[in-house]
C-alpha positions as CSV (number, residue, x, y, z in Angstrom):
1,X,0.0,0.0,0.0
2,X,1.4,3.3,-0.5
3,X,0.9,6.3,2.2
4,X,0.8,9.0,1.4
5,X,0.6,12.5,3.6
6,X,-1.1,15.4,1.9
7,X,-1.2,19.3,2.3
8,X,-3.1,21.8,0.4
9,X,-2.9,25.3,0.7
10,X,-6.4,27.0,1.8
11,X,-7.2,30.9,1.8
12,X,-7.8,30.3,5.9
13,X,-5.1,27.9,6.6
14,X,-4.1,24.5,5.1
15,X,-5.8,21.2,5.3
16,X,-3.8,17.9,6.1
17,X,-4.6,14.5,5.1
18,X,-2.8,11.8,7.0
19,X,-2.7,8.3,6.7
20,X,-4.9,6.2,9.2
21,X,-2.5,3.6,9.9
22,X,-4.5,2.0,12.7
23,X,-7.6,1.6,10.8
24,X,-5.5,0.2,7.3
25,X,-4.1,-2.3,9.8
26,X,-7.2,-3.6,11.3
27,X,-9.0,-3.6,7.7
28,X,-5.8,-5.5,6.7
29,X,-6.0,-8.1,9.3
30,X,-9.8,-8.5,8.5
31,X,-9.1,-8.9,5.1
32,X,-5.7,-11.7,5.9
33,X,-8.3,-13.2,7.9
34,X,-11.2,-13.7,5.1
35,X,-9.0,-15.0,2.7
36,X,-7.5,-17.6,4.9
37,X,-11.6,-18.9,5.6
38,X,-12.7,-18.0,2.1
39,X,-12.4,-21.4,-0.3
40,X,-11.9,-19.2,-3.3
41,X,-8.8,-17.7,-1.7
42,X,-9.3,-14.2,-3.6
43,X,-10.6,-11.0,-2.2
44,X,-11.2,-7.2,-3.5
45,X,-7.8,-5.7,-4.1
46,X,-9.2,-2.0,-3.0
47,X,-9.5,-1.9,1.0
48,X,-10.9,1.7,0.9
49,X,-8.6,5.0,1.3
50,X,-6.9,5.1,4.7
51,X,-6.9,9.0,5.2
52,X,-7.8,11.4,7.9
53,X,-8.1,15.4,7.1
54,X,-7.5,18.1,9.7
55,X,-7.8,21.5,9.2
56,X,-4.8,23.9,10.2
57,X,-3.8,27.5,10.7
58,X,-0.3,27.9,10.6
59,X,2.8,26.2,9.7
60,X,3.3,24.9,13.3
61,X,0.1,23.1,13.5
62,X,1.0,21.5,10.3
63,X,4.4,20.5,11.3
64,X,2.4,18.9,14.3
65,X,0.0,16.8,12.4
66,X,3.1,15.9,10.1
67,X,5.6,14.9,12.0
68,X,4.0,12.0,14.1
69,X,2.5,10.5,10.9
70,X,6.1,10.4,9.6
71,X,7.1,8.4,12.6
72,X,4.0,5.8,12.2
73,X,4.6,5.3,8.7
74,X,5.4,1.6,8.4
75,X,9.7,1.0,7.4
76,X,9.5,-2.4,7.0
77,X,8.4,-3.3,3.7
78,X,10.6,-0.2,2.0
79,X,13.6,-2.0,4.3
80,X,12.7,-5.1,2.3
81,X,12.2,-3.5,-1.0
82,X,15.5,-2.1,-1.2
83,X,17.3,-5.1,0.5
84,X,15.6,-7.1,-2.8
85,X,16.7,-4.9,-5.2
86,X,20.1,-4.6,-3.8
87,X,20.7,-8.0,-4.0
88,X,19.6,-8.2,-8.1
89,X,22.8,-7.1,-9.2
């Protein structure tokens, strides 16, 4: 899945989408756990989009919402990624 974090510049402020990393891994876990019971063994590819908007005044409330969500994004698989590709050549 790719995160992604949003900002867009308003005439009152700026409006901040995170992504809603608790909520992708729940429906992620649901969905692991249907296809393990399911006898077809396929499910929808599209989950839903993972985002939560806040509305923001100044910079510093952006840099708030931002900076968490950077820290909560998941390293693991981009860890992997790059492992994997290193190892191609």
């Amino acid at each position: 899945m790719k995160f992604r974090i949003e900002i867009e510049v308003l005439e009152n402020g700026y409006e901040v989408e995170i992504p809603d990393i608790e909520a992708y891994n729940k429906a992620d876990a649901a969905a692991k756990k249907d296809k393990k019971s399911s006898s077809m063994g396929c499910c929808s590819p599209y989950m839903g989009d993972f985002m939560k908007a806040y509305a923001a005044k100044t910079v510093e409330e952006v840099l708030a919402l931002v900076k968490p969500a950077l820290k909560n994004l998941p390293q693991t698989t981009f860890d992997e990624a790059f492992a994997e590709a290193a190892k191609m050549k």
